[in-house]
C-alpha positions as CSV (number, residue, x, y, z in Angstrom):
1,X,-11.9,77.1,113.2
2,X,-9.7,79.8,113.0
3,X,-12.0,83.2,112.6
4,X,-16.0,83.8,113.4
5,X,-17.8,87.3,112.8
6,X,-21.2,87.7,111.8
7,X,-23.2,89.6,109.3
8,X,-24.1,93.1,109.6
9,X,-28.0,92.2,110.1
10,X,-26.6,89.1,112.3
11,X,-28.7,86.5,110.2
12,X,-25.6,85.0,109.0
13,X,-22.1,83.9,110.1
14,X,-18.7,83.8,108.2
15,X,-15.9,81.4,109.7
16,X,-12.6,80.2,108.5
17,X,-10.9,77.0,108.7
18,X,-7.5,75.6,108.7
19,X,-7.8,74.6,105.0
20,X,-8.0,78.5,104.1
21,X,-12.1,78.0,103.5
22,X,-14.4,80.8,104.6
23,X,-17.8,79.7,104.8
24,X,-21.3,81.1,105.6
25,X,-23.8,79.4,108.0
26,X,-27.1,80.8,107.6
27,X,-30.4,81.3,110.7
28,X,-31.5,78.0,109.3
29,X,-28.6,76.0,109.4
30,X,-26.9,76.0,106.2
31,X,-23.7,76.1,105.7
32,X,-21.7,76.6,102.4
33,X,-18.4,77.9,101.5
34,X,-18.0,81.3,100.1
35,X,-17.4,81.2,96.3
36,X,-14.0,82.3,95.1
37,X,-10.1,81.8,95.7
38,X,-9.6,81.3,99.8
39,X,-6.7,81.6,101.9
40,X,-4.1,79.4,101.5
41,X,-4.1,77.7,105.3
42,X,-6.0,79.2,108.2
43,X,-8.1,82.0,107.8
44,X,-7.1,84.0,110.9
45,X,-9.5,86.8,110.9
46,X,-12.7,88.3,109.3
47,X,-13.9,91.7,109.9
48,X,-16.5,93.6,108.5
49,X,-15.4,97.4,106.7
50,X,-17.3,100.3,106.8
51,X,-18.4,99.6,103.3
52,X,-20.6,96.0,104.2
53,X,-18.3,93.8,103.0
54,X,-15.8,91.3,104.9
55,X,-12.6,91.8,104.6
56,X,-10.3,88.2,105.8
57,X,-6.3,87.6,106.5
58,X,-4.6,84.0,106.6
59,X,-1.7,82.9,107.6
60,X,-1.0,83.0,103.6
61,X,-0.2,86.5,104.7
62,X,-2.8,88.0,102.2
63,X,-6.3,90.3,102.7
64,X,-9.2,89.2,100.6
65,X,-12.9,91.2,100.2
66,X,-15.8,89.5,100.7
67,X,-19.1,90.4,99.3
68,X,-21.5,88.7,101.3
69,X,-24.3,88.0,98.6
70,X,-21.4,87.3,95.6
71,X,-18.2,85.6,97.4
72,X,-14.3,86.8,96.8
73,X,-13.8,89.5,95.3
């Protein structure tokens, strides 16, 4: 796992892996990958902007936007 950060009202997680796939993991154990075009190899960081959404880097040396309820922007 390359990246963890969690979701503004902390009931959810976002992590990426070395494949370039974020995924959310839910309170109750789910886990799915976020919809959309990843990161091309590790995801190496997710932070959350001022705005709500997440905002990612990989070692694909590109930022992608997250929505949390809709995926990649």
């Amino acid at each position: 796992m390359g990246a963890i950060t969690r979701s503004a009202d902390s009931k959810t997680f976002f992590s990426g892996d070395s494949s370039g796939c974020i995924r959310r993991w839910t309170s109750d154990g789910t886990c799915e990958p976020v919809e959309g075009a990843g990161h091309i190899g590790l995801g190496v960081d997710i932070v959350q902007t001022k705005e709500g959404k997440l905002a990612t880097t990989g070692y694909d040396d590109s930022l992608k936007l997250i929505s949390e309820d809709s995926g990649f922007e």
